[in-house]
FILONU-470853 format. One line per 8 residues: number of its first residue (from 0); their letters; for each residue x, y, z of C-alpha. Coordinates in steps of 0.25 Angstrom, whole numbers, plus 5000, padded with zeros to 4 digits. Example, Ala and Ser with C-alpha at 12.3 -4.5 7.8 and 13.67 -1.06 7.14 Angstrom:
// residues 2
0) as) 5049,4982,5031 ~ 5055,4996,5029
This chain:
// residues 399
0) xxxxxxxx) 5113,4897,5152 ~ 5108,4910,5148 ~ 5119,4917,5141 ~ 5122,4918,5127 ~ 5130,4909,5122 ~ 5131,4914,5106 ~ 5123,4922,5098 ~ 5125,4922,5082
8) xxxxxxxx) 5119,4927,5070 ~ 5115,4922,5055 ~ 5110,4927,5044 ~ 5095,4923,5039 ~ 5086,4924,5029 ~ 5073,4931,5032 ~ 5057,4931,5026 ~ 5063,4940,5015
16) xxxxxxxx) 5077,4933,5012 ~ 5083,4943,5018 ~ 5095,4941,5028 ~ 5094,4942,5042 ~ 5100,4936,5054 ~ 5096,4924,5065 ~ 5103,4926,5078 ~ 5104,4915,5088
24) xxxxxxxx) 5109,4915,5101 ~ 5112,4905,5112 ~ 5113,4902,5127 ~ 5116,4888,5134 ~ 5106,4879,5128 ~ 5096,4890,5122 ~ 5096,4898,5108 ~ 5087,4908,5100
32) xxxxxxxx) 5088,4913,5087 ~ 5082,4926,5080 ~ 5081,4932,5069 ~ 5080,4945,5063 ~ 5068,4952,5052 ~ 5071,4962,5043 ~ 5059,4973,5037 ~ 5059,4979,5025
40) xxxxxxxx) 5049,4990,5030 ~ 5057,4996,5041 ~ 5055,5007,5050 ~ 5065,5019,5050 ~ 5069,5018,5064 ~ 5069,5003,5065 ~ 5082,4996,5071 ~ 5092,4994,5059
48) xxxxxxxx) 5094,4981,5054 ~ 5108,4977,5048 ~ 5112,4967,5036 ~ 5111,4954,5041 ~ 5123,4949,5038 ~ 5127,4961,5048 ~ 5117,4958,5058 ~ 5122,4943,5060
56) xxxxxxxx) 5137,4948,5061 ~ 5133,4958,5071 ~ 5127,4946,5081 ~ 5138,4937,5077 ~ 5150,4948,5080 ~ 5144,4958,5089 ~ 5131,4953,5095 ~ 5133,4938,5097
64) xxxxxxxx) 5148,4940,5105 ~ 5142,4951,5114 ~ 5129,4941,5119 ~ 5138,4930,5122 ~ 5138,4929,5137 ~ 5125,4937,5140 ~ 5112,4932,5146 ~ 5100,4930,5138
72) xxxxxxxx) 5092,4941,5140 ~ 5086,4949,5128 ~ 5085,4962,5137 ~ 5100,4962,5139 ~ 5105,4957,5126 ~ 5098,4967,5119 ~ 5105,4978,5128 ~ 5119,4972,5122
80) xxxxxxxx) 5112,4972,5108 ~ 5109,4986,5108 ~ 5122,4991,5116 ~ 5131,4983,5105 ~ 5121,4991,5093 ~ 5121,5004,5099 ~ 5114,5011,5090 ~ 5099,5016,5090
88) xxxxxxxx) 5095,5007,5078 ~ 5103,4994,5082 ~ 5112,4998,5067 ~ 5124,4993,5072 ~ 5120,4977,5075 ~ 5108,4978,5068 ~ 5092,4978,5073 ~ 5092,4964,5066
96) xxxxxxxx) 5104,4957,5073 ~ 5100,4965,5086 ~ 5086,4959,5085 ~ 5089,4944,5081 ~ 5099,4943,5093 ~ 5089,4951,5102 ~ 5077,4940,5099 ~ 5086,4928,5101
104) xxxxxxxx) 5089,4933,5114 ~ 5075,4935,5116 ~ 5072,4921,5113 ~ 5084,4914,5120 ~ 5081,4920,5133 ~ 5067,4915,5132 ~ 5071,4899,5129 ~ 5080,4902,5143
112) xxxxxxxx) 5069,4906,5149 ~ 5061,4893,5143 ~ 5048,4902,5140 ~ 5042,4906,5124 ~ 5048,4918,5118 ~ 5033,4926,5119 ~ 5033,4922,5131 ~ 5046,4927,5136
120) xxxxxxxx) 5044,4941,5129 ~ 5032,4943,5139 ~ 5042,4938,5150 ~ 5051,4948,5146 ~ 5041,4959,5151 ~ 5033,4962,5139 ~ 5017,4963,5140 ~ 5013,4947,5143
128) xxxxxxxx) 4998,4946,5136 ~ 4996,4933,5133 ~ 4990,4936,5117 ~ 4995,4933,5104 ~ 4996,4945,5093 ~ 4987,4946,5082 ~ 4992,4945,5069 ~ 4994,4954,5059
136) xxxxxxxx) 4998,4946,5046 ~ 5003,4955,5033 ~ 4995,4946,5022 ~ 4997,4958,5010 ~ 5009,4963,5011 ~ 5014,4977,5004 ~ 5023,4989,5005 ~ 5037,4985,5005
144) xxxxxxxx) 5034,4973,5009 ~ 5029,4969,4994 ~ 5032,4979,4985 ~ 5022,4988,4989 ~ 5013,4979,4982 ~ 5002,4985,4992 ~ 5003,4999,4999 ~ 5003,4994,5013
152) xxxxxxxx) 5014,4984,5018 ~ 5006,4974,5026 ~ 4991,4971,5025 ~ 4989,4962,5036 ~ 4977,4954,5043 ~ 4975,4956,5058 ~ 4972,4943,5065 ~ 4971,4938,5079
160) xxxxxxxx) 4964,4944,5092 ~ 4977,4940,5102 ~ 4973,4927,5105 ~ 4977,4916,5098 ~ 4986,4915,5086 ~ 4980,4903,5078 ~ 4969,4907,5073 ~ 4973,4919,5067
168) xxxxxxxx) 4986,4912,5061 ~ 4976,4901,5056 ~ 4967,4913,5051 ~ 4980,4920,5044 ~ 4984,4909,5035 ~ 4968,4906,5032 ~ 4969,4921,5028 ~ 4982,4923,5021
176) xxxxxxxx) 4977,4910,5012 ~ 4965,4918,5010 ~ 4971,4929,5006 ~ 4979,4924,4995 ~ 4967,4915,4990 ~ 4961,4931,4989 ~ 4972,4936,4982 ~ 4974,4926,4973
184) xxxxxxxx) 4957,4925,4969 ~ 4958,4941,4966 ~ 4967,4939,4958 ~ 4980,4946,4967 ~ 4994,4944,4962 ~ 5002,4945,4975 ~ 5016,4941,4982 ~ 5019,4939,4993
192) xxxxxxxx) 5025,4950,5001 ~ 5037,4951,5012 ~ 5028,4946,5023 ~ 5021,4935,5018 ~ 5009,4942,5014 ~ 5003,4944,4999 ~ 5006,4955,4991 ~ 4997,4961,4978
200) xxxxxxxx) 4998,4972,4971 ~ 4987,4986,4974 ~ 4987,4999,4974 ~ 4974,4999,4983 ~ 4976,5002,4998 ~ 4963,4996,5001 ~ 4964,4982,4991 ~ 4974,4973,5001
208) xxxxxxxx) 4962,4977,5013 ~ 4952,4973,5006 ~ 4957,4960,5003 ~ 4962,4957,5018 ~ 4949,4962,5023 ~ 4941,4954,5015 ~ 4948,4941,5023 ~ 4952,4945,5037
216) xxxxxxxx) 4945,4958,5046 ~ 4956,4964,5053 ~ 4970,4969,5044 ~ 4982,4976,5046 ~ 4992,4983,5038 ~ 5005,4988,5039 ~ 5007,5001,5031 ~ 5021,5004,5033
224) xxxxxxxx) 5019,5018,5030 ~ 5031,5022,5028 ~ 5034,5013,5015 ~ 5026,5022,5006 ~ 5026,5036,5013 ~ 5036,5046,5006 ~ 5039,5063,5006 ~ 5025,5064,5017
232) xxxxxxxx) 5017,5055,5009 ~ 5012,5039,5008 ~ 5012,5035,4993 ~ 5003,5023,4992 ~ 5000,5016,4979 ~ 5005,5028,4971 ~ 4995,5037,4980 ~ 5000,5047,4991
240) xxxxxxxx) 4995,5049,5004 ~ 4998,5059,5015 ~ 4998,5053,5030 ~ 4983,5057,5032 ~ 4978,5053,5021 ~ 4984,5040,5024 ~ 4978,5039,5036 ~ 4966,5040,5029
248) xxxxxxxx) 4968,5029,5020 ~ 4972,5019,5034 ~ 4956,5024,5038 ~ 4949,5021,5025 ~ 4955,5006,5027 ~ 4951,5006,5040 ~ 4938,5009,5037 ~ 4937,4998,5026
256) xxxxxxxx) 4944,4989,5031 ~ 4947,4981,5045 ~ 4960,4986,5044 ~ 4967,4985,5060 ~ 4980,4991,5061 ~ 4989,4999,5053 ~ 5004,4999,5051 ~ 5013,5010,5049
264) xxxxxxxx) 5002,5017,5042 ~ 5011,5029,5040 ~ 5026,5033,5038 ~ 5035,5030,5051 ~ 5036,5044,5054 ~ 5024,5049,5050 ~ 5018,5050,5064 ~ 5007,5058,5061
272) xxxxxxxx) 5002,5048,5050 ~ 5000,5037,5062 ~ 4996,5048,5073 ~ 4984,5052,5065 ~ 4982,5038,5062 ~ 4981,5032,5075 ~ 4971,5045,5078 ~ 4963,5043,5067
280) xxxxxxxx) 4959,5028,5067 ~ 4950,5022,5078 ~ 4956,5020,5092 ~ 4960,5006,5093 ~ 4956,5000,5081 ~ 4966,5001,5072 ~ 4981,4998,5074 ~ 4991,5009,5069
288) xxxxxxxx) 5003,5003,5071 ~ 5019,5009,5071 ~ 5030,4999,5066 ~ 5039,5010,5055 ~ 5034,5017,5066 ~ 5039,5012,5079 ~ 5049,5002,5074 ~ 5049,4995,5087
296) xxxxxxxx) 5056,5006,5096 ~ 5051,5007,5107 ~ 5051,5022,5108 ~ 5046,5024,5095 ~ 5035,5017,5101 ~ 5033,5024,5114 ~ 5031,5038,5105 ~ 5022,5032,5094
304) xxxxxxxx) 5014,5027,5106 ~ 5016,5042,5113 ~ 5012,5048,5099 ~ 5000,5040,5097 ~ 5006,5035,5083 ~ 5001,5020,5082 ~ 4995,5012,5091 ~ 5001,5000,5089
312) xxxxxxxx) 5014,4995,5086 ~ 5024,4985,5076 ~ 5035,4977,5085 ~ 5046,4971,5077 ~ 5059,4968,5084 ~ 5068,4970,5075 ~ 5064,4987,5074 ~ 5071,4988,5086
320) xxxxxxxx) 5080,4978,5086 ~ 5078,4971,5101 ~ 5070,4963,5110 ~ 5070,4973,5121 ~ 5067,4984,5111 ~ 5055,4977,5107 ~ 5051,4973,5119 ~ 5051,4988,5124
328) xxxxxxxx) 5044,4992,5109 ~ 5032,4982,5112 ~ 5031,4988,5129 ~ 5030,5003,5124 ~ 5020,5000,5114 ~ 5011,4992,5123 ~ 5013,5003,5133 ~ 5008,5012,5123
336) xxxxxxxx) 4995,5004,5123 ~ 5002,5000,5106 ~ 4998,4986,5100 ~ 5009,4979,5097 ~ 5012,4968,5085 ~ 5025,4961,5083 ~ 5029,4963,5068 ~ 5039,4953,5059
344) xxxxxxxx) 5046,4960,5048 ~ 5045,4957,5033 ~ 5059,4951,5032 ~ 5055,4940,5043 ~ 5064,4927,5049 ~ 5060,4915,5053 ~ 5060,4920,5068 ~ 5046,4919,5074
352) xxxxxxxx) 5050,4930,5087 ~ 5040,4940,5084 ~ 5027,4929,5086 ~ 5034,4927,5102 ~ 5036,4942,5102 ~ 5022,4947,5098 ~ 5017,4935,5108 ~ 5025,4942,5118
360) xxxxxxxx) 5023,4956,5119 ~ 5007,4952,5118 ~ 5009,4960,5103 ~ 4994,4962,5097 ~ 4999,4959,5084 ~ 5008,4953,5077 ~ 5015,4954,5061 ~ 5021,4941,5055
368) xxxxxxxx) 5017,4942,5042 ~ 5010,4933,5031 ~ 5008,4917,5034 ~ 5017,4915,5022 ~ 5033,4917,5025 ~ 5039,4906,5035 ~ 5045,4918,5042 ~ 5030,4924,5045
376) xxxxxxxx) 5024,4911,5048 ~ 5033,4908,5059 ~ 5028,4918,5069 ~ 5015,4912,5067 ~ 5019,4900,5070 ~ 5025,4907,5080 ~ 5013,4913,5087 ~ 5006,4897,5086
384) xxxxxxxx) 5017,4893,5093 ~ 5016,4904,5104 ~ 5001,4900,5105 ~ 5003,4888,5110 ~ 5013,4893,5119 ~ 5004,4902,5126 ~ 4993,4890,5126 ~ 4982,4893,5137
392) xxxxxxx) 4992,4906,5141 ~ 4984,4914,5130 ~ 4974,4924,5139 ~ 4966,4934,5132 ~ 4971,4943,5123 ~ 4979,4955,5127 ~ 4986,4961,5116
């Protein structure tokens, strides 16, 4: 059978302590569960996630009723998801109840169909490059996600070539233990922040590169712009920057240090801030990458692509709120000629979708967080497993 036979939600704890919801659905002999993340640094025209204890009443009272009967077919489900929401912002059911039931949808029709979950996202009609992402791994972490114990929210190292996935897991952990022992022998007090990663306490924009790039040659960070940027200006460490000189501080690190890709490097509405950015930096060389910028919606996609804003892009599934919807984010932004890498959020569960996810749509890059937190370290684990699944399948990198 491949109808659904029940669908019910329950309230769970995520990487934070925070509530959320788990959502499992049936069909004959099969069932998949999923889960929902929450972020604390949001986008402003992100879907709108609910309570949780409102979320699992949705699925259990509106959602789970309405499914009962229907084929499993993630396409279709999410047109009654959508149709019983009805709003642009998936408010009514909630993005995070909408999402979880979305997923485990996803996940049961592929079981029926008796193939991987990556593998049945390329299936599905999305681009079928057999690679793996690289990895973007936030080892400092900042911002909001650590009490703005360092200006930037994420401080990340780059790691990978699209090929395999072992050595540079094996070459993060080896990293990540190094990078502690360095903390600890200069003498940095840190905690650890919301992703996994150490945090210590600077006022220097330049001290946490120069610490990452005296271990590892290729880093990323995640900026979130928008954190720190207040009546036109960006106030960083006490010192305020307009959106060019700004730019001018992303080139001075570029120019010291092997710094690769930047995220939200301005204010989500500060367009010129990124279109002068992606102008001014080399061709191809540097990633400048929308995620308060794009939130996953595909048409917000389509015109930051247009406008020449940012020339690759964040994927999180629950900024939109369904499979279909992502699916459609991730096929713009390829059209477009974008990178794509599959992001977790700092509030993450113990669901490991997004490694099957990045695999699937061929994502260059992908963000699970420090090695640390169970919740992070399951998408690794996840990616290992999908390695061996693809086996002799693995061709030359693509993505």
């Amino acid at each position: 059978m491949n109808t659904i036979q029940n669908c019910v939600a329950k309230k769970i704890k995520d990487s934070r302590g925070e509530e959320t919801l788990e959502v499992e659905i049936t069909a004959g002999d099969f069932s998949a569960s999923a889960s929902a993340p929450s972020g604390k640094s949001r986008g402003s025209r992100e879907a709108v996630a609910v309570l949780a204890e409102e979320a699992v009443k949705n699925v259990n009272e509106i959602i789970g009723p309405r499914l009962i009967g229907k084929e499993v077919n993630v396409f279709e489900i999410d047109k009654i998801l959508l149709e019983l929401d009805g709003t642009e912002n998936k408010s009514k059911l909630g993005a995070n109840a909408i999402l979880a039931v979305s997923v485990a949808t996803l996940k049961l029709e592929a079981k029926i169909n008796k193939q991987p979950l990556w593998r049945y996202l390329q299936l599905l009609g999305t681009p079928s490059t057999k690679c793996v992402p690289r990895l973007f791994a936030n080892v400092l972490n900042g911002g909001v996600h650590a009490g703005f114990r360092l200006p930037f929210q994420e401080y990340m190292f780059v790691l990978g070539n699209g090929m395999n996935v072992v050595g540079p897991i094996n070459q993060l952990q080896t990293l990540f233990e190094q990078l502690e022992n360095k903390l600890k022998m200069e003498g940095y007090d840190f905690v650890m922040g919301d992703e996994g990663g150490f945090s210590i306490e600077s006022k220097d924009i330049e001290e946490p590169f120069r610490i990452l790039s005296e271990l590892h040659n290729k880093l990323a960070i995640d900026v979130a712009g928008g954190e720190f940027f207040e009546n036109g200006e960006y106030n960083i460490c006490g010192q305020k920057y307009s959106s060019e000189e700004l730019g001018g501080v992303y080139e001075n690190l570029i120019k010291k240090f092997p710094l690769i890709s930047i995220e939200d490097p301005f204010a989500e509405n500060d367009f010129n801030g990124f279109k002068n950015l992606v102008t001014q930096l080399p061709k191809n060389e540097v990633l400048v990458v929308g995620d308060d910028l794009t939130t996953t919606n595909p048409n917000i996609i389509a015109k930051v692509a247009t406008e020449k804003l940012a020339n690759a892009v964040i994927i999180k599934p629950n900024q939109i709120g369904t499979i279909s919807e992502t699916l459609e984010a991730v096929a713009v932004a390829k059209k477009a000629g974008m990178k794509i890498i599959v992001s977790h959020r700092s509030g993450e569960t113990l669901d490991s979708f997004i490694a099957d996810l990045a695999v699937g749509v061929g994502a260059y890059g992908i963000k699970a967080g420090a090695p640390s937190q169970p919740e992070r370290v399951v998408k690794y684990k996840r990616l290992l497993e999908i390695e061996r699944e693809m086996a002799d399948d693995l061709l030359v990198a693509g993505c």
